[in-house]
N, C-alpha and C positions, 0 to 999 in steps of 0.2 A: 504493500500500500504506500502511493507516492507521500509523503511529508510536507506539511504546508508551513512553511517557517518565514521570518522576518528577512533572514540574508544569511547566504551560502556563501561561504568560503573556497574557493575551487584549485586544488593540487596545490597547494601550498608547501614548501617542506616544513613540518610542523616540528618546533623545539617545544614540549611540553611543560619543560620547567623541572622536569624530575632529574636530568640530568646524565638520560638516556640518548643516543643520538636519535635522530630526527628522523622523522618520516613525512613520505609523501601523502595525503589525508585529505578529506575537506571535514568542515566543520558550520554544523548547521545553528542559527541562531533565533530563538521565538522569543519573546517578552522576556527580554534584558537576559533570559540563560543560554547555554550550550547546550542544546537537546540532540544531537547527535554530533557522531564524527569517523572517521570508517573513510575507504577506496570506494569513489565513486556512491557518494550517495545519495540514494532514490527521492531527491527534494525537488519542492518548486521555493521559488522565494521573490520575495517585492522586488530584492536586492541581491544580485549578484555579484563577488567581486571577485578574478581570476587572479589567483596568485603564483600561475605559472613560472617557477626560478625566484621565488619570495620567501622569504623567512618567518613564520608566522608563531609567535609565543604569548603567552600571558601576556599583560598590558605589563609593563617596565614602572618600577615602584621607586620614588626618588626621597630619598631613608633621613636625608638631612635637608629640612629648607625652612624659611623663616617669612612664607604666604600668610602669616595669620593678619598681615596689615592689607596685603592687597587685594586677597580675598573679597575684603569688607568693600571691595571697589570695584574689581574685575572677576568675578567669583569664578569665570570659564578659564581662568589662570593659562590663556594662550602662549603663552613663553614656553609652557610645559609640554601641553597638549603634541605640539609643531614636531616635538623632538619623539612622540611615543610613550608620556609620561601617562600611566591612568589612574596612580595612586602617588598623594602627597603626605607625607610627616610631619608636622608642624608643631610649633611652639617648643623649640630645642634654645638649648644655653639660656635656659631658665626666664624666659620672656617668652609672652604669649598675652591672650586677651581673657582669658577664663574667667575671671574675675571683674571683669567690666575694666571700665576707664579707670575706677580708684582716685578720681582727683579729689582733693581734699584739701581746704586751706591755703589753696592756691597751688598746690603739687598736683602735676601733670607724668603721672609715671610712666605711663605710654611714652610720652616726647622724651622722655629724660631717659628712658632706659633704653629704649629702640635706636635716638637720634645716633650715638657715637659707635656703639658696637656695631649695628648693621650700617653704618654711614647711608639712614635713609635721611634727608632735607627734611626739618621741625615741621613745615608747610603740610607735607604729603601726610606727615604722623597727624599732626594736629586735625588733618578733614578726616582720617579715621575715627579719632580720638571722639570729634563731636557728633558719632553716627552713633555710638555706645549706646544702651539703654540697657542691657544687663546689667548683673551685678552679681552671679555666682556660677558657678561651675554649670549645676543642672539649667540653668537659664540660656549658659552660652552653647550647651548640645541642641538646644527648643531652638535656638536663633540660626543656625550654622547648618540646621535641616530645612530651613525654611529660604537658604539661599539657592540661587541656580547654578548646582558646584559646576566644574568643567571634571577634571579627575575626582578622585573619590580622598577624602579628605580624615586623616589620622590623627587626633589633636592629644597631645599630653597634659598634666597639670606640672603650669613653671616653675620654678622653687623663688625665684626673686619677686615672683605676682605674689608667691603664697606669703611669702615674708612681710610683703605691704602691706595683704589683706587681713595679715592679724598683730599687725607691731606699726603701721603708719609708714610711710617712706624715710622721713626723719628718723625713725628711732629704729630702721631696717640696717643703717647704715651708720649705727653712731654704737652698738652694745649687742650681747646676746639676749637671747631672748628670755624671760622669765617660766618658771615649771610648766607656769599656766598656758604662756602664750605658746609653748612647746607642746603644749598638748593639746591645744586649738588646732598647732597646725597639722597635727598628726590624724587630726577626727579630718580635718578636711580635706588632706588627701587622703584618706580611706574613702571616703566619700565620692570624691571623683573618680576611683577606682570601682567605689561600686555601680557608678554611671557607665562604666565602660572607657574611661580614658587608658590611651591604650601601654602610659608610663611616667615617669618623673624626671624632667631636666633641670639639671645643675648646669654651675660653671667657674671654675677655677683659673681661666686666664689672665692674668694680673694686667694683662692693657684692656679692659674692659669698661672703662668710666661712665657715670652717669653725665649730660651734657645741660642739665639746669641749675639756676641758682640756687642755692646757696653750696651744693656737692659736685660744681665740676671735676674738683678736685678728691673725688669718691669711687669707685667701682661702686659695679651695681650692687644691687641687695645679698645675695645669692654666695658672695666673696666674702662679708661678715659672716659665716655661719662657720661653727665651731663644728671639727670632727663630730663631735657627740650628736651636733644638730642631724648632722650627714648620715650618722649611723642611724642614728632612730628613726628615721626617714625612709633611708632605704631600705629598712629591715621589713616596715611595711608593704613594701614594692616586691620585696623578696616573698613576702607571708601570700601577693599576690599572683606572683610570676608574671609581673608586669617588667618594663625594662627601665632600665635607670640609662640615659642618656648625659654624659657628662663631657668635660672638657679636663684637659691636663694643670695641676699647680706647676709649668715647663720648669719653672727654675731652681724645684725642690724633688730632688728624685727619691729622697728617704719619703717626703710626704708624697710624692708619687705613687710611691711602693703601698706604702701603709691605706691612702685613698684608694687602690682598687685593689688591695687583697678583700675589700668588701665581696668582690665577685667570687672567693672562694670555699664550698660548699665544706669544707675540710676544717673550715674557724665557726661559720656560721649554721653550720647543719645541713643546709639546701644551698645551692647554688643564684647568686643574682643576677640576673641577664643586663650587662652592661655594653654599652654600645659607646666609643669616647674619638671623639675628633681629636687630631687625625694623623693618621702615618702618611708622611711626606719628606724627601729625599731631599731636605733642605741645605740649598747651595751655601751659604755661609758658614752650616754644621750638619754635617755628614754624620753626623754620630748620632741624632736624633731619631733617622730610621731604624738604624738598626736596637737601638734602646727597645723602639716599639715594637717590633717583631718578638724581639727577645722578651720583651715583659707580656707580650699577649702569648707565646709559649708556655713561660713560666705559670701564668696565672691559668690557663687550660689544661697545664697536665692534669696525669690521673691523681699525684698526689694531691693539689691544690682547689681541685675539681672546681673550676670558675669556668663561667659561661661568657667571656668576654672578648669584644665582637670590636677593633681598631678599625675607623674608616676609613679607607684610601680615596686617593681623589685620580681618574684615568685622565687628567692633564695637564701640561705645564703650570705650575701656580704660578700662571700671569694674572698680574695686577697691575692698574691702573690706578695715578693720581691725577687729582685737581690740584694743582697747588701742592702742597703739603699733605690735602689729606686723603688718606689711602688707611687700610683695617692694621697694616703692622705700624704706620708711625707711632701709633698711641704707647708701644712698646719705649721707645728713647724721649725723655724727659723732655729734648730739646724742643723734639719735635711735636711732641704732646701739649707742649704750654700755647705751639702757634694753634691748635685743633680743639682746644679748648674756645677758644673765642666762636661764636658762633661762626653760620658758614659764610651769611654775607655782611659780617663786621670786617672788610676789609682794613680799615682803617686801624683799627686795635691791631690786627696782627703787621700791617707798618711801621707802626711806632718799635712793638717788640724788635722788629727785623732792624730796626735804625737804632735800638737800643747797645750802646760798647760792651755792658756785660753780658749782654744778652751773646754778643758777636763772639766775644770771647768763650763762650760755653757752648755755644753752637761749633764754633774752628776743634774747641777741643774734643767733642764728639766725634767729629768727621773725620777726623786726623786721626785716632785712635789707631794702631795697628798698622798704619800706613808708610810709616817710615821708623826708623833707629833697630835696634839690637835690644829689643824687650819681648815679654811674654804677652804681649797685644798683639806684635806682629807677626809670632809664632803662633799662635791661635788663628790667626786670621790665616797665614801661608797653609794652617794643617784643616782647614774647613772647621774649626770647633770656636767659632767666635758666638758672644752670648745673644747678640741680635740675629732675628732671624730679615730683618731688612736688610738689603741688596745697597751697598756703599759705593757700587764699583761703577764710574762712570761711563764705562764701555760696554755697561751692561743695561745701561737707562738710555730708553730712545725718545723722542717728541714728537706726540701726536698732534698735536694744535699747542698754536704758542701765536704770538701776536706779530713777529718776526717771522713771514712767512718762509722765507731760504732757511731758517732752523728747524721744519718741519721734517721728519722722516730721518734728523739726524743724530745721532748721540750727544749725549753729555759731555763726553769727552771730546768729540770734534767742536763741539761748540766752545769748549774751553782756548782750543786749539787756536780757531778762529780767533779770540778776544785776543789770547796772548799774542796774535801776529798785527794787532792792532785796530782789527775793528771792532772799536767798539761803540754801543750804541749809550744812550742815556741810559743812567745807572750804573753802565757796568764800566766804568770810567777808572777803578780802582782795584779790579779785579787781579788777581797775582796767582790764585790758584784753585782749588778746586771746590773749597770750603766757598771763599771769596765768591765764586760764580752761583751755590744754591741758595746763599741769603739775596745774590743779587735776583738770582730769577725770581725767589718765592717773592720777592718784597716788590720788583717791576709788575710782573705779570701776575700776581696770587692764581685765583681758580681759573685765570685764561689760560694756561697753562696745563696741559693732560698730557700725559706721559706715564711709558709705561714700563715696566721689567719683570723679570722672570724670577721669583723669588727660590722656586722648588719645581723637583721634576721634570730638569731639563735633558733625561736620560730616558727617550723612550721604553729602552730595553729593560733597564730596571724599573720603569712605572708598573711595565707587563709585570714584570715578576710580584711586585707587591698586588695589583690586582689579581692572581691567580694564586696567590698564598693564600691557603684553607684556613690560615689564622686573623685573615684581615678581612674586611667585611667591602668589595667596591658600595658607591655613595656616596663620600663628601662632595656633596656640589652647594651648598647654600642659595639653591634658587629661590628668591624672591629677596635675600640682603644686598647691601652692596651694589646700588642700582649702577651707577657709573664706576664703579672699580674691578668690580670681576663679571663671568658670561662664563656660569657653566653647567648652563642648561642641559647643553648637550652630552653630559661627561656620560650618562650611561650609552651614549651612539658610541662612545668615544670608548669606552669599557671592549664592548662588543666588536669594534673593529680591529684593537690589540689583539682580543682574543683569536680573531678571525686567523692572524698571523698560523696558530695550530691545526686550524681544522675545524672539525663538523665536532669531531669532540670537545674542545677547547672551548667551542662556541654554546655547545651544551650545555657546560660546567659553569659559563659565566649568565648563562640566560637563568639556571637554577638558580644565583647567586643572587639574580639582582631583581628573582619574582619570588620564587617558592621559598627560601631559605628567611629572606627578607622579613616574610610573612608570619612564616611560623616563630620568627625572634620575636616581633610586636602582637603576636597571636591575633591575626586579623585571617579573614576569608579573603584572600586572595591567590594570586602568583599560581592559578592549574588551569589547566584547562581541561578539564576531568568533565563530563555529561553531568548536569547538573549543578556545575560552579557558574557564577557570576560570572557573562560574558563582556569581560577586561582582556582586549585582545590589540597587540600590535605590530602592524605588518611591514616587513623593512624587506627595501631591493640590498641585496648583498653587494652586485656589486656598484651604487652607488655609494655603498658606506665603504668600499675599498678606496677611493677615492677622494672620500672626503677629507678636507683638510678644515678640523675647528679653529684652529688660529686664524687661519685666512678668511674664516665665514663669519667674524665678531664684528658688529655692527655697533654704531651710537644714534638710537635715534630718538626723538620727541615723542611719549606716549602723553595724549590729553591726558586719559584719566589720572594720570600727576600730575600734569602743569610742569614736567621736567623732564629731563631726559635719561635713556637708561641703557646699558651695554645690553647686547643678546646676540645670541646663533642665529643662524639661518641654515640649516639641513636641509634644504628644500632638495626631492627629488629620492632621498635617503628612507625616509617613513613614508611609507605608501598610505596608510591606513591608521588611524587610533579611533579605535570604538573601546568606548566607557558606555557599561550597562546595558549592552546589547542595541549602541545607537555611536552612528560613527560621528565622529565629532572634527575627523580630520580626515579627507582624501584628497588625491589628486593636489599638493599642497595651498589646498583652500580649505578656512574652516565650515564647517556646519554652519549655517544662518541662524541655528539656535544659539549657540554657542553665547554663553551670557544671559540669554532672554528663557530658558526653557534648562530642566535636570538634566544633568548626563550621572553625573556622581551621587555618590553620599558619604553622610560619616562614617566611617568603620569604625566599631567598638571593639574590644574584646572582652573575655568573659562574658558571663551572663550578666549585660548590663540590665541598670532599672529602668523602667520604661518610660518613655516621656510623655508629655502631655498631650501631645497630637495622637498619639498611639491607645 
């Protein structure tokens, strides 16, 4: 008996995500499921799509990203869609919206916590900020089902929200918390756990600063919390088998050590499913990757029985600045004090830049390691220097700058230039290399973009960290970092290292980056089994042989900011993204619903409580 279905899949070579190699298949689609799949099968359908020579897997699940702001604006989250995204993660590095806006007394925790870590513009936060009308966890699941998702949407409860929601902003970031207020926050994340959120994120990297008055000069919430706070926390996360999402304390590896033996089942009883940003082959310190391997080893043996899950990122960590500000300056004092000032207070960070002491502490930064017979400059010759920012001026190029012939050139040619004499206003004084970035940042401030490769400039070893069974591929941050980073694309980018192996290789990383994914955040995803959610995405092989992500990063104007924002372009690579049994992307044009009508929804795990609409 012929099959009446929604849209046929036809000879597709089908990767299922189990990490089997592939077969040739169709797959038949009725009201949002998989209701068959088989050689040659006996359907009719509204929708036909011929995937002859096509790759067709789970929808591709993107495990680290910080949409919880854009969402609230472009809910079809097209940046993701375009690449084969059909499942998103959100509210990671302990910020998210669970908990509504939280303003209070004139603190704006949204702007203040979002503005400097994800380098989004106070503007774009603040029109989220005043769309808020929740105010608790079960409120924010009612609200975020009622949106028109594009992918299917994973939200955590943040440790720096929680901290505001029961200590106030000011006093999140001024002391520990009291018995009481500790045990507020413990019923509340259990709470959100019983609603189905699907973990808990933390964050421990020390250039993380809040970017409002009176605590510029603060990391966020999340950085005041005492071991003990961290323990009792995640123990509940543990009691859940939810996952603990966290970031590294980088410049303390005793407390490194001690922060993620939480993940092992051998101290704690049960194993904590920990997931922590990120193994990266950092040009400045070579020795950071391998720390991370080695400690996601140790913490996974049989003796230590830890369930912990190091994110790799499959590209170059290129980064772009405006100016000065870029996610690693907030790391160097120097550079921290100019990124502190708001973003278009030009005028405060000229004065800084024209200030002598200020000049003096900026030359002694930049100079570090540069020249003489000391352990700076041996650190620096042997890759283990403490910044993980790029010094090297041969390694910093300009994308726009006001001075059009400096366009497309290095730092250092442009140095070159000044010192053979030309020089323009401003740079009248310049003698060397320190001399040239206080001149650029203070001439030109944010006219100025320019960009360098911080990490990962070693394709071969990126392959290998993404195919280590101890790293988890992932780190892309899509939705932070509007004009500094684009890596949307990184699970394309995953999949076409992989490709470098085989039909096997390509198997192992399709498992990786659906099914394996899935059952870490315990969500219904990443199969494509008769009867699973059809979350399906269809890639030409070989235009992803060919593609080149560095070459395809774009900067353009999107309204729904009023600013503008770095992104890929794959076009030609993803043949097809359907979320819920409804393609949202072919032929690379979106679906005309896209934004106006559901493709996605929230995935829970556990038996969450039921909401209101329900």
């Amino acid at each position: 008996m012929t099959l009446k279905c929604d849209i046929v899949i036809r000879n597709g070579l089908v990767f299922d995500g189990s990490g089997e190699l592939p077969l040739i298949e169709d797959i038949a689609i009725l009201d949002g499921e998989i209701v068959a799949q088989g050689e040659t099968l006996d359907v009719t359908a509204t929708k036909t799509i011929d995937a002859d020579g096509q790759w067709v897997m789970p929808g591709l699940v993107d495990v680290h990203t910080h949409y919880d702001l854009e969402i609230e604006i472009t809910p079809g989250l097209p940046e993701s869609v375009r690449h084969g995204t059909t499942t998103v993660v959100m509210s990671n590095c302990s910020l998210g919206l669970a908990f509504g806006a939280q303003r209070n007394d004139g603190d704006d925790p949204i702007v203040s916590c979002f503005a400097r870590v994800e380098n989004i513009p106070k503007h774009v936060l603040k029109k989220v900020a005043d769309k808020v009308y929740w105010d608790n966890s079960h409120s924010y699941l009612e609200h975020l089902n009622t949106l028109n998702l594009g992918p299917n949407i994973v939200p955590m409860i943040p440790h720096s929200m929680l901290r505001i929601e029961v200590m106030g902003l000011e006093e999140s970031v001024s002391r520990h918390p009291t018995d009481e207020e500790l045990t507020e926050m413990k019923t509340l994340l259990q709470k959100g756990l019983d609603e189905g959120y699907a973990g808990f994120s933390t964050d421990a990297l020390p250039f993380h600063f809040l970017a409002n008055d009176p605590n510029r000069d603060k990391q966020i919430p999340t950085q005041f919390a005492p071991f003990s706070e961290i323990k009792a926390l995640t123990s509940i996360v543990r009691d859940y088998d939810r996952v603990w999402q966290a970031t590294p304390p980088k410049d303390s590896p005793p407390q490194v050590l001690r922060t993620f033996l939480l993940t092992s089942g051998l101290f704690h009883k049960k194993p904590l499913k920990t997931t922590v940003v990120a193994a990266l082959d950092v040009s400045s310190n070579g020795s950071i990757v391998k720390l991370a391997t080695t400690l996601s080893r140790v913490l996974n043996s049989k003796l230590l029985n830890g369930r912990f899950y190091m994110q790799a990122l499959a590209a170059p960590f290129k980064i772009w600045s405006d100016g000065p500000f870029n996610p690693l300056s907030e790391e160097i004092e120097e550079l921290r004090e100019l990124i502190e000032t708001d973003l278009e207070d030009r005028e405060s960070r000229r004065a800084i830049l024209n200030d002598p002491d200020f000049q003096k502490r900026f030359r002694k930064m930049w100079m570090t390691g540069k020249s003489g017979f000391n352990l700076a400059r041996l650190k620096r010759k042997m890759r283990r220097e403490d910044y993980a920012f790029n010094r090297t001026l041969s390694d910093m190029f300009i994308d726009r700058c006001p001075i059009k012939a400096w366009e497309g050139q290095s730092f250092e040619k442009v140095l070159e230039t000044v010192l053979d004499g030309e020089r323009p206003e401003g740079f009248e004084t310049v003698n060397d290399e320190a001399d040239l970035m206080i001149a650029m940042f203070r001439e030109f401030d944010t006219d100025l973009v320019w960009s360098t490769t911080s990490a990962n400039r070693d394709p071969k070893l990126t392959r290998k960290l993404l195919m280590d069974p101890v790293l988890l591929p992932g780190f892309n941050d899509s939705g932070a970092h509007l004009t500094n980073m684009a890596f949307y694309d990184c699970n394309l980018r995953a999949l076409k290292l992989a490709k470098e192996g085989g039909d096997k290789d390509v198997s192992y990383m399709v498992r990786r980056l659906t099914r394996d994914v899935s059952e870490i955040f315990g969500i219904k995803s990443g199969t494509l089994d008769t009867g699973a959610r059809a979350d399906i995405t269809i890639i030409d092989p070989k235009a992803l042989e060919t593609y080149d992500g560095e070459a395809n990063v774009e900067r353009i104007y999107r309204e729904e900011f009023e600013h503008e924002q770095l992104v890929n372009r794959s076009d030609n690579v993803v043949a097809a993204t359907i979320i819920g049994g409804k393609i949202a992307w072919n032929n690379n044009s979106f679906a005309t619903g896209l934004n106006s009508e559901s493709y996605g929804q929230v995935l829970t795990a556990g038996k969450p409580m039921p909401l209101a609409a329900e």
